[in-house]
C-alpha positions in Angstrom: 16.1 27.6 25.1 14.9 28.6 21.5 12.5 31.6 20.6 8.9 30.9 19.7 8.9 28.0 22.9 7.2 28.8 26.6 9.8 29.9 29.2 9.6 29.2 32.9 9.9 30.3 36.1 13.0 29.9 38.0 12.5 28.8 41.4 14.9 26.7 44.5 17.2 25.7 41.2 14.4 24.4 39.0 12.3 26.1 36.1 9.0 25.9 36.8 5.5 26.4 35.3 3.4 28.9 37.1 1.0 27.8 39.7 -2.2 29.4 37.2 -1.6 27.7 34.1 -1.4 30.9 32.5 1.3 32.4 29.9 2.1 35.8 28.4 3.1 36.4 24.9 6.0 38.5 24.0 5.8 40.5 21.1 8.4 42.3 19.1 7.7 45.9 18.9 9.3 46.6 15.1 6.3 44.0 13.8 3.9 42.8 16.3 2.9 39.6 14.4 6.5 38.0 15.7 5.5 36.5 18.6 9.3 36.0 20.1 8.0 33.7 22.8 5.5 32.8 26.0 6.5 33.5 29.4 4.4 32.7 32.7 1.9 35.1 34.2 2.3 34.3 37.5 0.5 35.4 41.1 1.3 35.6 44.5 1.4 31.7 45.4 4.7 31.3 42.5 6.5 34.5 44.6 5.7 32.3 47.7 7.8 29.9 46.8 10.7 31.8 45.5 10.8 33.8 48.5 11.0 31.0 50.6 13.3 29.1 48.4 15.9 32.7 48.5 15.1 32.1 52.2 16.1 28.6 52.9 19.2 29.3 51.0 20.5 32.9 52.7 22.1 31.2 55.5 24.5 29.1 54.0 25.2 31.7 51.1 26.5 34.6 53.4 28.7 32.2 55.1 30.3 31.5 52.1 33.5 34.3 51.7 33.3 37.0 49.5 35.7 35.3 47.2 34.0 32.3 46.9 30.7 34.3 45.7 33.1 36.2 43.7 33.7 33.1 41.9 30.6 32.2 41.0 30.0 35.8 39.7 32.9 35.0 37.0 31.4 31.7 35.9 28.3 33.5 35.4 30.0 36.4 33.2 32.2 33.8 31.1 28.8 32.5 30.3 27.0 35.6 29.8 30.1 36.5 27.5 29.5 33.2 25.5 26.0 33.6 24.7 26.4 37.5 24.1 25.5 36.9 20.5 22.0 34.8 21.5 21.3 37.1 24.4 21.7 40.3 22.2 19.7 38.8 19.8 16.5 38.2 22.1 16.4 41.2 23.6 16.3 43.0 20.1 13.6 40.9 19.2 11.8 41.7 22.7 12.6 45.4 23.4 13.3 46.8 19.8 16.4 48.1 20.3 19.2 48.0 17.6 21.5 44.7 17.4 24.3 46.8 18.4 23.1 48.3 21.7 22.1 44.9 22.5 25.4 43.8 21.9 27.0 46.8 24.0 24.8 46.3 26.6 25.4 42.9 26.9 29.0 43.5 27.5 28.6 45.8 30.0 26.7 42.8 31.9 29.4 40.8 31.6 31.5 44.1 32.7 29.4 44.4 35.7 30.1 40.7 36.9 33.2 40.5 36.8 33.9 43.9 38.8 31.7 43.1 41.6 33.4 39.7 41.2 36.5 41.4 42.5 34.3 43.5 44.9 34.3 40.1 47.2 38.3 40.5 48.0 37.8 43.9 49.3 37.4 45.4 52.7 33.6 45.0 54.9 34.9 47.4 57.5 37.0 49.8 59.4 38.9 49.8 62.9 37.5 52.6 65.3 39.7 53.8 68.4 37.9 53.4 71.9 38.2 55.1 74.3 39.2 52.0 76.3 42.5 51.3 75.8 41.8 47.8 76.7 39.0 47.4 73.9 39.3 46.8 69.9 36.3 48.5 68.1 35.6 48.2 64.4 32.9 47.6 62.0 31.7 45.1 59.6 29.0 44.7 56.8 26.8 41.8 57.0 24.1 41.1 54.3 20.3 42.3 54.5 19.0 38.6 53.5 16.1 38.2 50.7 16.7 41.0 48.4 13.6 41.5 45.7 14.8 43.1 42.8 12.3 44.9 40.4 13.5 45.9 36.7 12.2 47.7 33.5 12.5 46.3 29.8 14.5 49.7 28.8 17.9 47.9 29.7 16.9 43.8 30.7 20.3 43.2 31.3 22.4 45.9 32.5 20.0 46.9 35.1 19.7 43.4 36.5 23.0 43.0 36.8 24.1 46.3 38.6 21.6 45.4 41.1 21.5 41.3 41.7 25.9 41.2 41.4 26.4 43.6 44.3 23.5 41.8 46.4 24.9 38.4 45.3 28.4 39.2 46.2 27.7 41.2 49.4 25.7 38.0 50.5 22.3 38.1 49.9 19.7 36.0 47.9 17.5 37.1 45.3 14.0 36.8 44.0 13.4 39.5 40.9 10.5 39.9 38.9 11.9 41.3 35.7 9.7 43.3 33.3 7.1 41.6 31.3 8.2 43.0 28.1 11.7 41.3 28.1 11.2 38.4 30.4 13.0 35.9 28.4 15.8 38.1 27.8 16.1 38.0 31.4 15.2 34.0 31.1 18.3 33.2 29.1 20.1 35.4 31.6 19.2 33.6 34.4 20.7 30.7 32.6 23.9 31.5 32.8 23.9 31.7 36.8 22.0 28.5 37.1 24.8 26.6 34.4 27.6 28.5 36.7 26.4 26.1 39.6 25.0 28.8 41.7 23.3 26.9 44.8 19.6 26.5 44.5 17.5 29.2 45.8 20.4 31.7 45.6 18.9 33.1 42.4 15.2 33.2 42.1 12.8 34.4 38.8 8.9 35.1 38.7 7.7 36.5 35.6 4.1 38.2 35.7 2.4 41.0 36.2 3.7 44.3 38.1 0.9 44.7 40.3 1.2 41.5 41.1 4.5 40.2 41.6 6.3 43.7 42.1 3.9 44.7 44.4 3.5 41.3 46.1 7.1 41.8 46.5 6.9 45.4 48.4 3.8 43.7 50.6 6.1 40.3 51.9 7.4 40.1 55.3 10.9 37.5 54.2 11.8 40.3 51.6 14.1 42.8 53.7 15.2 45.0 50.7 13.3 46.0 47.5 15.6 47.5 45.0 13.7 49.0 42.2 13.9 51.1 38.6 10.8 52.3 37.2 8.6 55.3 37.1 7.8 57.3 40.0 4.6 56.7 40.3 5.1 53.3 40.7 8.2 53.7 42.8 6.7 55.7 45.6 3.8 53.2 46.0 6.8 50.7 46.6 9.0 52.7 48.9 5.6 53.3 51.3 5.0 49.8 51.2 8.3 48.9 52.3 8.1 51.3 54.7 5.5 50.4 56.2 6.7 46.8 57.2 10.4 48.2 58.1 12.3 46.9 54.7 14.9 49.1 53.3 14.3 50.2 49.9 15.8 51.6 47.2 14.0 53.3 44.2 15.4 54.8 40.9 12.8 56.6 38.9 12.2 59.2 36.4 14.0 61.9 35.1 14.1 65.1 32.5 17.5 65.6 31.7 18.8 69.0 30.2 21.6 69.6 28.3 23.3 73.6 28.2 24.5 74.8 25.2 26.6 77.6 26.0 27.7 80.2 23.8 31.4 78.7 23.1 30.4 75.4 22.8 31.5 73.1 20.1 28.2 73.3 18.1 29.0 69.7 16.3 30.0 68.0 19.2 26.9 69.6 21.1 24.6 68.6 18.4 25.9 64.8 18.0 25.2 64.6 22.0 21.6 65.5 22.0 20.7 63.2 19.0 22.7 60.4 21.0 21.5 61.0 24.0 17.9 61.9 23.6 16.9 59.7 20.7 18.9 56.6 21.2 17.4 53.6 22.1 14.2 55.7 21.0 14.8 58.2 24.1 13.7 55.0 26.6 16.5 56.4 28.9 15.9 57.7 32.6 19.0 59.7 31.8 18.3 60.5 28.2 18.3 64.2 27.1 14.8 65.7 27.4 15.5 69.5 26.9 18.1 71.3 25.0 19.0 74.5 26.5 20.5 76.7 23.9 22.0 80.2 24.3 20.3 82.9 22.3 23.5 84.0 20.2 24.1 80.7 18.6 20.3 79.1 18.9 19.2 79.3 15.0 22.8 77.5 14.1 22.1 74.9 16.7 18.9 74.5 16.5 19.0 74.0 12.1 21.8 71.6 12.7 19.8 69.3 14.5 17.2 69.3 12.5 18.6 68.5 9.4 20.4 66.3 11.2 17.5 64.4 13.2 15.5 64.3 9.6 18.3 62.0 7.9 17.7 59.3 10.9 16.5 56.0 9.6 14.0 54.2 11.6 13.3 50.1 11.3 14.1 47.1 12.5 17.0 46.5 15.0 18.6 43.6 12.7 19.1 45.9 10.0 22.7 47.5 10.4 21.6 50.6 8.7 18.7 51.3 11.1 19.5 54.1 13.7 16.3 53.9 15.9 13.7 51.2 16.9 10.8 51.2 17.8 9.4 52.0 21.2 8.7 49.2 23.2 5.3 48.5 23.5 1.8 50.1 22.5 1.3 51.8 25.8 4.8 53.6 25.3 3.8 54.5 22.2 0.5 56.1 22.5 2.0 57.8 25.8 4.6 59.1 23.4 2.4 60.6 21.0 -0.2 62.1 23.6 2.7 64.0 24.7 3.5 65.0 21.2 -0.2 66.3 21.0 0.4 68.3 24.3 3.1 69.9 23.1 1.0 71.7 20.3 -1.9 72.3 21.8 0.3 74.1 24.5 1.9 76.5 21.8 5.3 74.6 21.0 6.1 74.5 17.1 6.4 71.0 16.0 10.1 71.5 13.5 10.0 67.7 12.5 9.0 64.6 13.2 5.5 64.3 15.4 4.1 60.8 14.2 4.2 57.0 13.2 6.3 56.9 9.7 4.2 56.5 6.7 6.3 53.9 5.5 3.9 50.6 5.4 6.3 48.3 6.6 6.9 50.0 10.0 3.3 50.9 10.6 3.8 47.1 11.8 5.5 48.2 14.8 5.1 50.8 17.2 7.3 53.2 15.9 7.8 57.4 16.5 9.4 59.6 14.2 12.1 61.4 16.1 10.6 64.9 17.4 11.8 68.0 17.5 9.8 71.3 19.2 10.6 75.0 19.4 9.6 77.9 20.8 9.1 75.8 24.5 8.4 77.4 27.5 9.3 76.0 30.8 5.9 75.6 31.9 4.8 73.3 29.2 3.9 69.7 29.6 6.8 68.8 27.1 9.7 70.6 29.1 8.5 69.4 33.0 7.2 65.7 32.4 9.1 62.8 32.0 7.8 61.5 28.0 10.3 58.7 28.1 10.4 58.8 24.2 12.1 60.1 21.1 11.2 64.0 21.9 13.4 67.2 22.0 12.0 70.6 23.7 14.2 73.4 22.7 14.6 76.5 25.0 16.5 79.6 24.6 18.8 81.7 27.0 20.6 84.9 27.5 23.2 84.1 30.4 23.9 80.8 32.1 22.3 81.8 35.5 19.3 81.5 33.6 20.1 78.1 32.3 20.4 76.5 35.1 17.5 77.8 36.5 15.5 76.6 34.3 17.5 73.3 34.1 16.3 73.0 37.6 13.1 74.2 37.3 11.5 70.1 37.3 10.7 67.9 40.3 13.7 65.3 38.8 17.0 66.2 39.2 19.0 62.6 37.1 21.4 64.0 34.6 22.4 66.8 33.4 24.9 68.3 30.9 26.9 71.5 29.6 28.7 72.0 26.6 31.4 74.6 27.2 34.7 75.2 27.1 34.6 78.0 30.2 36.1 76.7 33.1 33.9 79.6 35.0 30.5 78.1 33.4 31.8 74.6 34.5 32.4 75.3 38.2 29.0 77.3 38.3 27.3 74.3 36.8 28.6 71.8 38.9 27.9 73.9 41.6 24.5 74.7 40.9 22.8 72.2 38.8 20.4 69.9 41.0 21.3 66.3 39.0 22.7 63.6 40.6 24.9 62.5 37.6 26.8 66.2 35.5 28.1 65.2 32.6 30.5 68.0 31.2 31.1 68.1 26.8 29.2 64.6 27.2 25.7 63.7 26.7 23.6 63.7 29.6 22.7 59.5 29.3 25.4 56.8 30.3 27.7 56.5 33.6 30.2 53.9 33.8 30.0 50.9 35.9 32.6 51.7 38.5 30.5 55.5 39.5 28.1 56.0 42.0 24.4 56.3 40.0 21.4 58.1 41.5 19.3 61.2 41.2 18.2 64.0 43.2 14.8 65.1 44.4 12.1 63.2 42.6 14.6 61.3 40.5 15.5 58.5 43.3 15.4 57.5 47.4 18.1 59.1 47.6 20.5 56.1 48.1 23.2 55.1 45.2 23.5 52.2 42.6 26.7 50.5 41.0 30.1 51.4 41.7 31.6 50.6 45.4 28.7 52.8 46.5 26.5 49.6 46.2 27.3 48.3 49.7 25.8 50.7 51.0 22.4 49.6 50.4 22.9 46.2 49.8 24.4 45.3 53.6 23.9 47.1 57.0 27.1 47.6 58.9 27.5 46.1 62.2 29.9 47.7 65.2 32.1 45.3 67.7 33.4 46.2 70.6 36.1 43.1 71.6 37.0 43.5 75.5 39.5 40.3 76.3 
């Protein structure tokens, strides 16, 4: 596979055209006259067939022992490792991002493979005393079956990979429907499980619309798990779908992450972790740093800092190793972006840089957004409660840290959250009392490694957890024996 060529469909071990004839271009966001590629715009008669492809092939996969899936999983991360370079490339071209956190993300998909590689040689279960003493009782984990897996463009590999490797190596089969906007990124990654020999109909991949193919997903009777990232809105309609038919579900959504400066905190550090993780990968994070939290003693220091600091941040094209930020990923983000920016001041906050598209000509070819900062934000604001999803800082001042974490708290998501502070007495109080699912501590509020549990709290997930041994979970149901000779 080249760029600028039509991708397929991936279906019972073959790619395929789409049943409508019809294809989607994919456009790079840092100049939208690349057209990187076509993909297929499928419907409802293409998921058909990969669903009953995934479930011809279930049986004979979960009978295969964990380390015999877990070798496959290696094949398929020495190849992802060997065409890091390509892979990195195409999703910069597709998603915007800079070369080098394609490259880092990359290998942490090849990461991700090979620990749930290893995840096969571990144990399914646990022995139980009865109360007979004649009897044995213990548990074991067996496989859901047809797993539909649903994932964004903000990370098109890492996210598909902490979600299909556990499924794969706990037993199941897959069909996902990867985001439209990096859909041969997720193309050339399915290539690497085909060339690893995977058996046909293990792996499936229809590329379309959401509506269509995600939610055809949610609606069909063979799929008996959905695991899903996205927004919320679009999350919940998928969790009450599932429901309705009986199919376990698992939904990672949105989030406004705050990070607490407290009054000893090193301001450099502190500073350095909200441009990182707020404005990296132009703020397209569910964990990315929404709201800065600053106390009132240190909050002019802080807040000049990062201003001057945000200002010297050059925007452009992710090939260009002196480029810092890329562009956001497609129009839609980007208008979204700025009609939150335009909230923000018609609501009172004071714009201290940033608030645009650049002036520069060249990247008023993409869809670009000057880094943002605002002061003088109240809690109630559009800006501090709803998730923007872009390259926007809302600064808040505080007087004690009970008041911090209130109105930390004070959102319907509860993701990430940080504290910069070198008090162990603020540190127990925040772990104690913050509402965030992943508490970061001296450490920006976006990234968790591989090995962790990941998952929010109230509007910010179902509830259940991704990556990590915590992954079993969700992706198996756990069966009890009681053995009477």
């Amino acid at each position: 596979m080249t760029l600028e060529q039509t991708y397929l469909n991936y279906i019972d071990g073959k790619w395929s055209p789409s049943v409508t004839g019809r294809v989607t271009a994919s456009i790079n966001p840092a100049h939208t006259n690349d057209i990187v590629g076509y993909v297929q715009d499928s419907d409802e008669t293409d998921l058909n067939l990969a669903v009953s492809a995934a479930n011809r092939a279930k049986g004979a996969w979960r009978k295969l022992s964990g380390a015999t899936r877990g070798d496959y999983l290696f094949k398929a991360a020495n190849l992802l490792e060997a065409r890091l370079a390509d892979i990195a490339e195409t999703m910069m071209h597709e998603m915007g991002k800079t070369l080098a956190e394609c490259r880092g993300e990359t290998a942490r998909g090849v990461a991700i493979l090979r620990y749930y590689a290893g995840e096969g040689m571990r144990k399914i279960g646990d022995v139980i005393p009865s109360t007979d003493h004649e009897a044995m009782m213990f548990t074991t984990r067996v496989p859901l079956g047809v797993v539909g897996v649903i994932t964004p463009w903000n990370f098109p590999i890492a996210i598909p990979m902490w979600k299909m490797a556990p499924a794969l190596i706990y037993g199941n089969t897959i069909v996902i429907k990867p985001a439209i906007e990096t859909s041969i990124t997720a193309a050339k990654l399915l290539a690497c499980f085909e060339e690893a020999g995977f058996p046909a109909g293990v792996i499936n991949m229809v590329t379309g619309d959401g509506a269509v193919i995600g939610g055809g997903i949610a609606r069909h009777p063979d799929i008996q798990g959905i695991t899903f990232t996205g927004s919320n809105k679009v999350g919940k309609g998928i969790g009450q779908t599932a429901l309705s038919r009986g199919a376990k579900y698992q939904l990672e959504m949105g989030g406004k992450n705050p990070l607490i400066v407290a009054e000893d905190a090193n301001l450099d550090l502190a500073v350095e972790a909200a441009i990182s993780g707020g404005l990296k990968s132009t703020g397209q994070k569910c964990t990315a740093t929404s709201r800065i939290l600053v106390h009132a003693s240190i909050y002019e220091t802080f807040r000049t800092k990062l201003v001057d600091q945000v200002k010297r941040l050059k925007l452009g094209n992710g090939n260009d190793s002196a480029t810092w930020m890329g562009p956001c990923a497609n129009e839609k983000q980007r208008d979204s972006v700025l009609s939150y920016i335009k909230k923000g001041i018609a609501e009172g906050a004071s714009l201290l840089c940033g608030g645009g598209v650049p002036d520069d000509e060249e990247l008023r070819q993409g869809y670009f957004v000057e880094p943002t900062v605002f002061d003088e934000v109240t809690s109630n604001m559009t800006i501090a409660q709803e998730e923007i999803f872009g390259p926007v800082l809302a600064l808040i001042p505080f007087n004690h840290l009970e008041e911090a974490i209130s109105l930390a708290n004070d959102v319907e998501f509860g993701l990430s959250a940080s504290i910069f502070t070198q008090d162990i007495g603020n540190i127990l109080a925040f772990i104690a009392d913050m509402d965030a699912g992943l508490i970061r501590i001296n450490a920006e509020t976006a990234g968790v490694e591989l090995q962790a549990p990941f998952g929010g709290m109230k509007q910010s997930s179902s509830h259940s957890r991704e990556q990590g041994q915590a992954a079993i979970e969700f992706f198996t149901s756990i069966k009890t024996v009681f053995l009477k000779a």
